[in-house]
C-alpha positions as CSV (number, residue, x, y, z in Angstrom):
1,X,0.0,0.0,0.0
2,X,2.9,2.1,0.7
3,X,4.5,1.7,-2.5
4,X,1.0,2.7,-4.7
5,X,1.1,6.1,-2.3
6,X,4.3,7.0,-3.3
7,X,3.8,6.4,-7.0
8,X,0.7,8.6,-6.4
9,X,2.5,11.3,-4.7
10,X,5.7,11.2,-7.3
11,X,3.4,10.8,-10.5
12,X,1.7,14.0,-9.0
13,X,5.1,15.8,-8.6
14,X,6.1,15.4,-12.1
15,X,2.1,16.6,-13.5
16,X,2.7,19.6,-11.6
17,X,6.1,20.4,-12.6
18,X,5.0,20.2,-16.2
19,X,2.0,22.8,-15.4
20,X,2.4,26.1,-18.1
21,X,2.6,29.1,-15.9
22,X,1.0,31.1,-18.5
23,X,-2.5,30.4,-17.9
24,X,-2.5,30.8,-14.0
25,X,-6.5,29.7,-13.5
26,X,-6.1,26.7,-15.2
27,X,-3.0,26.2,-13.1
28,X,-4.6,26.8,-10.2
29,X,-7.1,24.3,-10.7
30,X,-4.9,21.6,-11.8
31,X,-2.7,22.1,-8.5
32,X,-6.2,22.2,-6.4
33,X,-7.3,18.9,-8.1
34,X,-3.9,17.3,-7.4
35,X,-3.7,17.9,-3.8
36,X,-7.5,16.6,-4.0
37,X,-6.3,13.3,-5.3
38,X,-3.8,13.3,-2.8
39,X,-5.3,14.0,-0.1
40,X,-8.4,11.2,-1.0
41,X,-5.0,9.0,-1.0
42,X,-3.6,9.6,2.3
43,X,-6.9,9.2,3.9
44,X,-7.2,5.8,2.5
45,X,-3.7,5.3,3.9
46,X,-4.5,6.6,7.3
47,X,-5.8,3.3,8.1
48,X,-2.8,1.3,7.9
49,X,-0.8,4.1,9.7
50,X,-0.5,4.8,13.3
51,X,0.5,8.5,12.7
52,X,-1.6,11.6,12.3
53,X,-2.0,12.9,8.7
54,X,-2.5,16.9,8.9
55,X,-3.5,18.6,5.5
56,X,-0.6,21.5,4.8
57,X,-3.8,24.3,5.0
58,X,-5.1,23.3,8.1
59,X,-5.0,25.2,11.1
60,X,-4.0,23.1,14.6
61,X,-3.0,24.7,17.7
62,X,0.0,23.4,19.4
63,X,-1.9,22.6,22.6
64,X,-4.5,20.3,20.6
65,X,-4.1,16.6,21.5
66,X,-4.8,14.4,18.6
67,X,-4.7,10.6,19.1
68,X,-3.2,8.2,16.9
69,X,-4.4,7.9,13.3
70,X,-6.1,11.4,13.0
71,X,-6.8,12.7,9.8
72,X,-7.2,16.5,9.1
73,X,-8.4,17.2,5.9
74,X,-7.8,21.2,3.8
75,X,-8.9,24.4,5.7
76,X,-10.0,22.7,8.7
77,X,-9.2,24.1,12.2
78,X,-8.5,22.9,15.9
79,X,-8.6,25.0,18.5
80,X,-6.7,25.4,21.8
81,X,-8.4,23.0,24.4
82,X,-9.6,20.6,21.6
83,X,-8.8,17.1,22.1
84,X,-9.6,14.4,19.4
85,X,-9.2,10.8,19.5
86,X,-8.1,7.8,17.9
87,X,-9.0,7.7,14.4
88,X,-10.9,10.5,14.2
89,X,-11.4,11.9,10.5
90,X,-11.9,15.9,9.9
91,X,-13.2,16.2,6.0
92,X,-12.9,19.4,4.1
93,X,-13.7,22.7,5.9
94,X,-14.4,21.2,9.4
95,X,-13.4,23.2,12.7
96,X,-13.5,21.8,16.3
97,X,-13.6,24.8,18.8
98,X,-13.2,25.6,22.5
99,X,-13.0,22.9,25.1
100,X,-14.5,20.0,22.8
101,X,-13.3,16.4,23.5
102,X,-14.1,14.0,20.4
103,X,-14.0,9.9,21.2
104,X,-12.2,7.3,18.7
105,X,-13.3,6.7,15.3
106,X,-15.5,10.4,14.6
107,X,-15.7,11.6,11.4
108,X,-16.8,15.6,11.2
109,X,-17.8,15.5,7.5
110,X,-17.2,18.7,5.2
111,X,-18.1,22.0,6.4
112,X,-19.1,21.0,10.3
113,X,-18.6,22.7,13.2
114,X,-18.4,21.6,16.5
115,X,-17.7,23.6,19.9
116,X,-17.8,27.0,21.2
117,X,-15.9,29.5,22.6
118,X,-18.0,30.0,25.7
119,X,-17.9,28.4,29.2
120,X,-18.0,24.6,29.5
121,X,-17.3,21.9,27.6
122,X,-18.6,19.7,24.0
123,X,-17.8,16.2,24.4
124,X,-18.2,14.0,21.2
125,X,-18.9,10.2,22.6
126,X,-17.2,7.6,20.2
127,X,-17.6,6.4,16.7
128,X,-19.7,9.6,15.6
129,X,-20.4,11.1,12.3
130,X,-21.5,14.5,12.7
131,X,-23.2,15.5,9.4
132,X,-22.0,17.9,6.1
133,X,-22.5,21.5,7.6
134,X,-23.8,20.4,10.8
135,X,-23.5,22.9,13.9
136,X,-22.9,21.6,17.5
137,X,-21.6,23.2,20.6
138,X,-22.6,26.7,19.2
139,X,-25.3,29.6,19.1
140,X,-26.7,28.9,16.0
141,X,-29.2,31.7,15.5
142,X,-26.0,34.0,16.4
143,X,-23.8,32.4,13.9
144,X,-24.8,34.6,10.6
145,X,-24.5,38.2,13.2
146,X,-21.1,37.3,14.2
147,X,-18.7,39.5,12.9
């Protein structure tokens, strides 16, 4: 499994170092759909490995603790106090706020949010899917005034 990754990864490498620089939107969305391929590929790694798998956008905060196997996916974020456990999968988009503690094996699919910056704490049991868009943890009739 390794080895088809790495051909993956390397066969990526060379597409984007024969992209033409002269038409910069179509470059830009070849180099977005390779690092979609890629990043489809190292979650279907992620099971085999015992290591975390970060995306290079997303945002994690040095004092998160992330349990083994974690995958964070493009423009997701993890706050502060957030603690996530084994296996957990972040897709696309997703942000864990504030004092939020999620159990083995959840998956926060694309564009859900989960947590909040006020007092007390959001905790996630195990082997969870919280849904595309979904909002937990947080003020939701607030949410569109916040500026």
């Amino acid at each position: 499994m390794n080895h088809n990754f790495a051909a993956a990864k390397e066969k990526a490498n060379m597409s984007l170092m024969k992209l033409s620089t002269r038409n910069s939107i179509s470059s830009s969305l070849r180099i977005f759909q390779t690092s979609r391929f890629l990043s489809y590929v190292a979650d279907d790694e992620r099971v085999y490995a015992s290591s975390s798998i970060i995306h290079p956008t997303a945002t994690v905060h040095p004092n998160a603790i992330l349990g083994q196997g974690v995958s964070i996916g493009p423009f997701c974020s993890i706050s502060s106090s957030a603690k996530l456990g084994n296996g957990c999968r972040l897709y696309p988009g997703s942000h864990v706020f504030g004092n939020t503690e999620l159990g083995d094996s959840c998956t926060l699919m694309t564009g859900a949010v989960v947590g909040d910056d006020c007092p007390g704490c959001t905790v996630i049991g195990s082997n969870n899917t919280i849904g595309y868009h979904a909002v937990i943890g947080v003020k939701c009739q607030d949410l569109k005034y916040k500026v």
